[in-house]
N, C-alpha and C positions, 0 to 999 in steps of 0.2 A: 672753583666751583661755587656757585652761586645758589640756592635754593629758600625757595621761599612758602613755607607751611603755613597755611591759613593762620590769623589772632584774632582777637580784640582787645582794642584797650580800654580799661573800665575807669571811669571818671569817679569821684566821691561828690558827694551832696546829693541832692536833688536830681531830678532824672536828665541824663544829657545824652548829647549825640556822640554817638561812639564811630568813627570808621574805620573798618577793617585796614589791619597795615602789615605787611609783611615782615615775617623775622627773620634776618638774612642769617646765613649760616655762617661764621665765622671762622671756621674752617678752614687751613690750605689750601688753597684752590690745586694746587699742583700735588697735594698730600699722595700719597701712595701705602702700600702695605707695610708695617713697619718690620716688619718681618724679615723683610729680605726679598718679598716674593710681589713684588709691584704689578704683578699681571691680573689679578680678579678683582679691582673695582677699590675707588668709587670711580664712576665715568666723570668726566671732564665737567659735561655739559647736562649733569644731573637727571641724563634716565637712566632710565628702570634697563642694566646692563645681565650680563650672565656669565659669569667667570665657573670655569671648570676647573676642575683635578682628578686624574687619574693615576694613581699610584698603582703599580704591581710586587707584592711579594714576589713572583716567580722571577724579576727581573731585577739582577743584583750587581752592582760593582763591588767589587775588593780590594782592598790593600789591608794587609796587616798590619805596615809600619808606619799609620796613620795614625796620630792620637786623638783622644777627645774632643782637643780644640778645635785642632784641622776637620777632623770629620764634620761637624757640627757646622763649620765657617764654609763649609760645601750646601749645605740647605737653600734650595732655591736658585742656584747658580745651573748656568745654559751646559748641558754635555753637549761634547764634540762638535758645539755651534752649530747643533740641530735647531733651526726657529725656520717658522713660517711668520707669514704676516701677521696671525692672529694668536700664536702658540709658539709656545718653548719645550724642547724637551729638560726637563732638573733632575737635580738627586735632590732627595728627600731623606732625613735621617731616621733612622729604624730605631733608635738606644742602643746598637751598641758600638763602640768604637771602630773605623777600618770598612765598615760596611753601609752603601748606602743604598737606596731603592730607585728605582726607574721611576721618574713622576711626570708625564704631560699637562703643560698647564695651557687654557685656554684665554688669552687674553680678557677679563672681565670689562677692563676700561675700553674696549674696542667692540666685542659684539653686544651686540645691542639686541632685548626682547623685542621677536616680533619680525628683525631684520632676515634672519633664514642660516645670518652665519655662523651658527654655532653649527650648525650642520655641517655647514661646510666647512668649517673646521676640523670638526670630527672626523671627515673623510679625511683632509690633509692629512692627521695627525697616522690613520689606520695605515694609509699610500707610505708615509714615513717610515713605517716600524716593517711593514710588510716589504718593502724593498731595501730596507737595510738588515738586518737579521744578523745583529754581530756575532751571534753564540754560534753561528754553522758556519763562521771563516778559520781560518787558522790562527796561531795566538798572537802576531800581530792586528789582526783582524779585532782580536779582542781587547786588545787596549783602547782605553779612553782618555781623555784629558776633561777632566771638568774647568771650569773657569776660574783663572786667580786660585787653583787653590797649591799648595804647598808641595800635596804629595802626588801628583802626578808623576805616571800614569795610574789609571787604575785599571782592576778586568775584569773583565764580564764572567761574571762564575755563573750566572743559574740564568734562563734554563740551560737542559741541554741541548746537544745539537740537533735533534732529534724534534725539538718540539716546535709546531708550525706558528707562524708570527700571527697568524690570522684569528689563531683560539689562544691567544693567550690571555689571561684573567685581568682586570683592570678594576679597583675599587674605586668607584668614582664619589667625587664630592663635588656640588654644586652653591654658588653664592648668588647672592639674588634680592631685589628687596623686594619686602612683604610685606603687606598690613598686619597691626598684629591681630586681626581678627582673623583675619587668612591662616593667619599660624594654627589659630587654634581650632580653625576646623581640621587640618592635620591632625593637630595631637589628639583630637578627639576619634578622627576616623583611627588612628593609630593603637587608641584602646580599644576601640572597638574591634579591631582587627576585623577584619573582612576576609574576601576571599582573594580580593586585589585591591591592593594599595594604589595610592596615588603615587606618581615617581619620583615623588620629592620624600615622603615616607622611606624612611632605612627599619631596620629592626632590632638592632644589636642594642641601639641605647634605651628601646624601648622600657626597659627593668625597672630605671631610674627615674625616669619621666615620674613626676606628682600630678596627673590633671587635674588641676582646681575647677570645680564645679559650683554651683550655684549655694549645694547644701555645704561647702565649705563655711559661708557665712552664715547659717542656720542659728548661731548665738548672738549674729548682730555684735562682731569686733566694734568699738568705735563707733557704734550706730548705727554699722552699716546693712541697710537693707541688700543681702545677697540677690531677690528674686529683682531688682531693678537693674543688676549689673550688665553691662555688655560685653560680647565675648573677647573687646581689645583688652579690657581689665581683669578678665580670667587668664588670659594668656600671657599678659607681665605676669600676674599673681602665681603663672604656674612654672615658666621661666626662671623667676627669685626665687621660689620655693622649692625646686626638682634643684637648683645649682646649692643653693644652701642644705639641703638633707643629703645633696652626694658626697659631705664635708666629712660626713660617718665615716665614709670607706676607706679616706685620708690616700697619699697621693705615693708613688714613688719616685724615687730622683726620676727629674728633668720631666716627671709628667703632668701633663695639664689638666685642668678641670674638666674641657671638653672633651673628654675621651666618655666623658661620664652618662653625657647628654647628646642626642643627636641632633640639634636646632641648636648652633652656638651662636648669641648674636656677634654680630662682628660690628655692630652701634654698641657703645659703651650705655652701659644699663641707666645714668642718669639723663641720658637722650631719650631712652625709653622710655622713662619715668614723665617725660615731660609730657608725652603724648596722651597718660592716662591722669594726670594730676587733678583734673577735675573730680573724680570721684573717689579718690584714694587721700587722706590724712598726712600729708607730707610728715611733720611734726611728729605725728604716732607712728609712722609706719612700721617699724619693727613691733609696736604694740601688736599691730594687724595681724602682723606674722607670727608672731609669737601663739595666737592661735590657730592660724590653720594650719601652723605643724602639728594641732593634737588632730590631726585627720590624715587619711590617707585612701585610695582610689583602687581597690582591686575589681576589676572590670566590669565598671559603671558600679559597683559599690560603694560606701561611703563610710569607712570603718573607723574608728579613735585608733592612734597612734598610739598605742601603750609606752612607748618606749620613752614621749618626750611630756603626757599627758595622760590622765588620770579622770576620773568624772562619769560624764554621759555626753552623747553626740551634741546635745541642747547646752551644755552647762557643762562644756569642757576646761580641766582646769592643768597646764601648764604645769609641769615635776619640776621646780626649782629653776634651774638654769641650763637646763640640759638641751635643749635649743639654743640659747645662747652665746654658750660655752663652745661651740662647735666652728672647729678653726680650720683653714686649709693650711699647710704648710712645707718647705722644703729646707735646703741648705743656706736658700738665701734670702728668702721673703718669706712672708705669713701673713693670711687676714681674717680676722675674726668673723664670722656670720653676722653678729648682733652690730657691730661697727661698721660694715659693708652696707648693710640695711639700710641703717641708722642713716649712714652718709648720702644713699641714696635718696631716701626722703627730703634731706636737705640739701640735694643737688650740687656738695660739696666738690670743690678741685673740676680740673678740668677733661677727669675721667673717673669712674667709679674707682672704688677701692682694688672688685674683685679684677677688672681690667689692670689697674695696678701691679697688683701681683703675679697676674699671667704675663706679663712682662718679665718677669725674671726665668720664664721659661722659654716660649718661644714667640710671644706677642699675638696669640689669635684672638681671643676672648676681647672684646672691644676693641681690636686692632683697628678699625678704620674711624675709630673720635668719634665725634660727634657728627661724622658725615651719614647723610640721608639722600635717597632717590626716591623719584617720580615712577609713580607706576604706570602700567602702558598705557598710553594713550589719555592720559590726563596729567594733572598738575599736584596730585596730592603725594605731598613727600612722608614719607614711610623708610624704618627701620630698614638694615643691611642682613639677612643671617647666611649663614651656611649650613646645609642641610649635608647631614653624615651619616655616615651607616650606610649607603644609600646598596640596592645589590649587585652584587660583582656584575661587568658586562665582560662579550670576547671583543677581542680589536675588532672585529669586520662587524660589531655591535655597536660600536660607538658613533655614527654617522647619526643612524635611526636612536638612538637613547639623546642625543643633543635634541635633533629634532620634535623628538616628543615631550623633551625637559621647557623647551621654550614656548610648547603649545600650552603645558601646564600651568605654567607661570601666567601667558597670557589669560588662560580662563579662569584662573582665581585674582589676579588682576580687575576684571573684568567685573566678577561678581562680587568685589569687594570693594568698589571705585569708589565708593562713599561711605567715610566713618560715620559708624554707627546712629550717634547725634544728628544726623544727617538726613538718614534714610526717613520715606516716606511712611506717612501715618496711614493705617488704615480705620478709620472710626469716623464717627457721625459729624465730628467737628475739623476733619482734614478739609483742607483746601478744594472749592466745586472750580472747574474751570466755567470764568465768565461767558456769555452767548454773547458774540456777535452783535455789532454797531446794527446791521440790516436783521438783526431776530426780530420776528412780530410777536414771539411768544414771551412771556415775565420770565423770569428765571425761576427753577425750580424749587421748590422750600420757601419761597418769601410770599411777603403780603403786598398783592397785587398794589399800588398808590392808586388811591382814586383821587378826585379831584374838585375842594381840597382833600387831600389824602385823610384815610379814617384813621392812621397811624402817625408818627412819628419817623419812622424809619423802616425799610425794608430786611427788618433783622429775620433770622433762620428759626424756627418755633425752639426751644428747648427741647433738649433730648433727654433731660433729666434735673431736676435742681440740684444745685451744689455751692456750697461754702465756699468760698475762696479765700482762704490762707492770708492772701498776696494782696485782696485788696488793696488797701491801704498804698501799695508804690506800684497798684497797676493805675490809681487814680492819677498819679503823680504824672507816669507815664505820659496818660491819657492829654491834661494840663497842659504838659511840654510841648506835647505833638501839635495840639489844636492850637497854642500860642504862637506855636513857630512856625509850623509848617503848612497849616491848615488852607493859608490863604493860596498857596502854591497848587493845588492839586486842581485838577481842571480833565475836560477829557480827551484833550490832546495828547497833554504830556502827566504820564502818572504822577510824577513829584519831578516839579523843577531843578531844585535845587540835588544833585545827583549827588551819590558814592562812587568810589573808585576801588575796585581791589586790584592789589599785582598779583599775578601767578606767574612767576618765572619772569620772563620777560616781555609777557604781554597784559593788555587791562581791558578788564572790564567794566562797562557802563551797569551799573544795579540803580534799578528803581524802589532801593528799600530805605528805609533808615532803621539803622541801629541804634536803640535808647539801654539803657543800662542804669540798673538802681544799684548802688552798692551798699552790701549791709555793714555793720559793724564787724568789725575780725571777732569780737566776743562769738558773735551768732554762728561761726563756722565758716565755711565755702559757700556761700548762699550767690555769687553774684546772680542777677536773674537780667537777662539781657531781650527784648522785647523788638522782636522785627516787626517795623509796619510795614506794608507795602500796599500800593493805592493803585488800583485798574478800574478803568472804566466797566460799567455795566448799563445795557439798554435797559429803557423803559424804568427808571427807577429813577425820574428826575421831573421835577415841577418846571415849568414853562422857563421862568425866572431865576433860577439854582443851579450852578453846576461845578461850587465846590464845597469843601467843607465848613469854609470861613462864613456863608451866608446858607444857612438848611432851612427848609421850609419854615413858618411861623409854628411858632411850639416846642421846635426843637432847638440844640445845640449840639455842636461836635465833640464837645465830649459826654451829651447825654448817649448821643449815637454809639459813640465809643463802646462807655460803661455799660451800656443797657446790651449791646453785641456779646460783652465777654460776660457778662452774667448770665446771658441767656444761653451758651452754648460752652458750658466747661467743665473740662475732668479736674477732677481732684488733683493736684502736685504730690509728687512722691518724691521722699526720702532730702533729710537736711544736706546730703553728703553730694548731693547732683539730680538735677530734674531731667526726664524723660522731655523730647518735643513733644510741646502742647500745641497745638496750631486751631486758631480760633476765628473762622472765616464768617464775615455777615456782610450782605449789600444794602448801603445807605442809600436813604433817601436823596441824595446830593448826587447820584448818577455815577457813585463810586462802590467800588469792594477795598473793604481794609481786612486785609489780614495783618493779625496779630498773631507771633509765634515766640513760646517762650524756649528761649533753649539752653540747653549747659553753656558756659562759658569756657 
C-alpha cells in the first residue's frame, strides 16, 4: 500500500522554488492487523475502507478446561468455518478464561466507503445467524470448533433456546479513516449531547473524553495563540489528553487503554502528530500539555483541573508533577504520560510509546503503524480510528446500521475533503474569479487602464492599511518570481514552465509556483511558503505588453508585485503557524497574480 499525503519541501537561503512531492508511505504494503484479526483495514489500494465488529454478550462458547493461553490464542480465529466473502464469524475474548464471545467481523480491507457492501454484508452476516441458531439444536448441535485452537470443542451456553436469532443484541464497532477534523466535530457534538447522535457517536466513553477547546489555550502555552487553532489540532490535542488523564484510573490485567476512550486511533499517535506539526512545538510538546491538563470541559464549560493545577484559568499553574508522574501499567509493560508525550513530539521509533505498550495487551491502540487512507472520493490521506461504544443493534438491524454507517462516513468525508489550511477565504483579499478573454466590461475593483494608463498597474483599492511583518522575504519572493519566472507568463499559457504534484497514482498539471523563505530555527516554525499563480485577465493590457518581463513604461514586476500586496493585506497571525492569506490583484501586463501565504 502505497499513499501519498500532500508536502513541501522547503529550500534554505534566499527564496526558491519549492515543488510539491509526495511522501510515500513506508509501510507493508501487505501489513495487516497485528492483532490477529486482519479483516478491518488497512485496504490494499489505500481507500477510505469500513471494517466492522459485532460482538454479543448474549452469545457465548464454553469450555472450562481451557486455560488462559488457549482461550486468549482463540481471539480472532474463524468458528465452525462460518465466512462469507466479506465476513468471518470469531471469538473474541471476554477476560475470563474457558469463555469466549460471538464476534462478526466485516472485512475492512475489502468493503469499501461508498461501495454499498457493508450492507450487504450485514444482511449475509443476519441470513448467517438467522438460519443457523445453534442454541435451539440439541447438544451436538451445540458444539463448535474454533480454528487451530487446543481445546476443541467448545458449547454454545447462552442464549437460550428460546431466544429468536433475529433480536439478538450485537455491540457493534466500526474502523474507518477520518480527518481529524471530522473527529472532532464528533466529540464536540458528543459533549454537546443532543437528542440524536451521529452513528458513529457511542456513549459509554463519553466520561473520559477531555474536549480541548479553543479556551484551553487561553494562557498561550508556548506562545500559542488558541483563538487561531483549527479543529485537526484541537482534536490530537484532545485525543493525547483524554488517553493521558484516563492514566488516573490505572488499568486491570489484560486491560487496554481503549476501553477508556471511545475514538481509539488505530494510526499510531506519531502519524498523527505528523499531520498537525505545523502548529504544535514538536520539542515542547509535553510543555503544551503539561498545561491543558490544568483544564477540564464539563459541558461546554471550561473549569481548572484542581487535581493536576492550582492558579486561575489565565495563569494556571501545574501541582509539581502530578501530570507527569501519571503512568499506564500492567504485569508486563508500562509507559509513562510525560515520556509518551515527549516521544511523540520527537516522532521517536517507529511507533509511539503509548501504541507500544498496548501491545503487550492485545495490539489495538496504533495497531495499523503508520498506515493511512484516502477519504471518499479524493486523494487526501487521513488517520485510521475505530469508533466504540457505538449502541447495541438486533441482528435483522444490522443490514440498515451498515448502511447508514457508510452514508456517514461519506458525508463527513465529504464536508471535510479539505484540511483546514486549505479551505477557502472568505474576506475582501480572497481570490475574484478572472472575466472572460470576450468580457467587454474591466474587472471589478480595478483601475480602468487608460491610454497611456493613468496607473501603474491594475491593482484592487486597499481594504485597509497594514504593516506587514513579512516584508522583508515577501520582497525577496517578489525578486525570485520576476527574475525567473517573469518572462514566461503570457496569456496563453499561465506559467510555462509547470509543477507537477502525485496523488496516488495519478498527476496533476498546477499553474502555480511554490517559493519558500526559510527562517532561522532560532525564529521558531516560521516557514512562510508563498503561491504565485498567473491567469490571464481582459482589458488590463497595453497594446505592446503581455507579460510580466516587459510592463508598461513606469512600471516593473516586482513594483506590480509589491505595490498588490501592500495594498490588499491582513495582518499574519501567530509565530507558531499562519492562517491563508490570499492576496489577489490584476496587473497591468494582462495578468492576475495571486499570492497566497500558507502554513507549511
Amino acid at each position: 500500500m502505497h499513499l501519498y499525503p500532500y508536502t513541501s519541501l522547503f529550500l534554505t537561503a534566499s527564496a526558491v522554488i519549492v515543488p510539491l512531492q509526495p511522501r510515500a508511505n513506508t509501510n507493508d504494503p501487505c501489513a495487516v492487523d497485528p492483532s490477529g484479526v486482519g479483516d478491518l483495514g488497512p485496504t490494499v489500494d489505500g481507500a477510505a475502507g469500513i471494517g466492522a465488529e459485532f460482538e454479543s454478550p448474549a452469545f457465548y462458547f464454553t469450555n472450562p478446561e481451557c486455560s488462559p493461553e488457549d482461550t486468549f490464542a482463540a481471539k480472532g480465529k474463524i468458528v465452525n468455518g462460518r465466512t462469507g466473502d466479506q465476513w468471518i464469524l470469531s471469538a473474541d475474548t471476554g477476560g475470563n478464561e474457558g469463555k469466549l464471545n460471538a464476534e462478526y467481523i466485516l472485512n475492512g480491507e475489502k468493503i469499501k466507503v461508498g461501495s454499498g457492501d457493508g450492507a450487504k454484508s450485514g444482511r449475509e452476516v443476519a441470513n448467517d445467524l438467522i438460519g443457523w441458531k445453534p442454541w435451539q439444536g440439541d447438544d451436538k448441535a451445540k458444539e463448535i470448533n474454533i480454528q487451530d485452537n487446543k481445546c476443541n470443542p467448545w458449547k454454545v451456553t447462552a442464549p437460550s433456546a428460546k431466544s429468536a436469532p433475529e433480536k439478538l443484541p450485537w455491540s457493534p464497532q466500526i474502523t474507518t479513516a477520518m480527518p481529524l477534523e471530522a473527529l472532532y466535530s464528533l466529540m464536540d457534538e458528543l459533549l454537546r449531547d443532543p437528542d440524536e447522535l451521529n452513528i458513529l457517536n457511542g456513549i459509554l466513553g463519553a466520561k473520559n473524553l477531555v474536549l480541548v477547546t479553543k479556551d484551553f489555550f487561553q494562557s498561550k502555552p508556548q506562545g500559542i495563540d488558541g483563538s487561531k487553532l483549527s479543529d485537526d489540532i484541537l482534536a490530537f490535542c484532545t485525543l493525547v489528553l483524554s488517553y493521558a488523564k484516563a492514566a488516573s484510573i490505572g488499568l486491570k490485567p489484560n486491560q487496554s487503554p481503549k476501553l477508556y476512550i471511545n475514538y481509539m486511533p488505530r494510526t499510531e499517535f506519531n502519524t498523527l502528530f505528523k499531520q498537525v506539526e505545523a502548529k504544535l512545538p514538536g520539542d515542547k510538546l509535553f510543555d503544551v500539555f503539561n498545561v491543558l491538563a490544568c483544564y477540564n470541559n464539563k459541558g461546554g464549560t471550561v473549569e481548572l483541573d484542581e487535581t493536576y493545577c492550582e492558579g486561575s484559568l489565565d495563569k494556571p499553574e501545574p501541582i509539581g508533577t502530578k501530570f507527569s508522574d501519571l503512568t499506564y501499567k500492567n504485569d508486563e509493560a508500562s509507559v509513562n504520560i510525560k515520556d509518551w508525550i515527549t516521544s511523540v513530539g520527537k516522532k521517536e521509533g517507529d511507533k509511539d510509546k503509548l501504541s507500544v505498550f498496548d501491545e503487550s495487551i492485545d495490539k489495538s491502540i496504533g495497531g495499523f503503524g503508520t498506515s493511512l487512507e484516502k477519504t471518499y472520493k479524493t486523494d487526501r490521506s487521513v488517520p485510521m480510528f475505530e469508533f466504540r461504544d457505538l449502541l447495541d443493534k438486533q441482528t435483522q438491524e444490522i443490514e440498515k446500521f451498515m448502511g447508514d454507517v457508510d452514508t456517514a462516513i461519506q458525508d463527513l468525508h465529504e464536508k471535510f475533503a479539505n484540511p483546514p489550511t486549505k479551505r477557502k477565504r472568505d474576506d475582501a483579499c480572497a481570490p475574484q474569479p478572472a472575466p472572460s478573454a470576450t468580457s467587454a466590461a474591466p474587472p471589478q475593483d480595478t483601475v480602468k487602464p487608460a491610454d497611456p494608463p493613468s496607473q501603474p498597474s491594475c491593482v484592487p483599492n486597499p481594504t485597509k492599511p497594514v504593516k506587514d511583518a513579512h516584508e522583508n522575504e515577501q520582497k525577496k519572493v517578489t525578486k525570485f518570481f520576476c527574475d525567473k519566472y517573469a518572462k514566461n507568463t503570457n496569456a496563453q499559457a499561465p506559467v510555462s514552465v509547470v509543477q507537477t504534484v502525485m496523488a496516488g497514482t495519478k498527476f496533476e498539471v498546477r499553474g502555480v509556483i511554490d517559493i519558500a523563505f526559510d527562517y532561522p530555527a532560532k525564529e521558531g516554525n516560521q516557514d512562510d511558503v508563498y503561491d504565485i499563480t498567473i491567469k490571464s485577465v481582459d482589458k488590463c493590457t497595453p497594446a505592446h505588453g503581455n507579460n510580466l518581463a516587459a510592463p508598461v513604461p513606469g512600471s516593473t514586476c516586482e513594483d506590480i508585485l509589491n505595490k498588490a500586496w501592500k495594498n490588499c493585506m491582513y495582518s499574519l497571525i501567530s509565530i507558531l503557524g499562519f492562517p491563508q492569506v490570499n492576496t489577489v490583484f490584476q496587473a497591468i501586463t494582462r495578468v492576475v497574480v495571486e499570492i497566497s501565504l500558507r502554513t507549511a
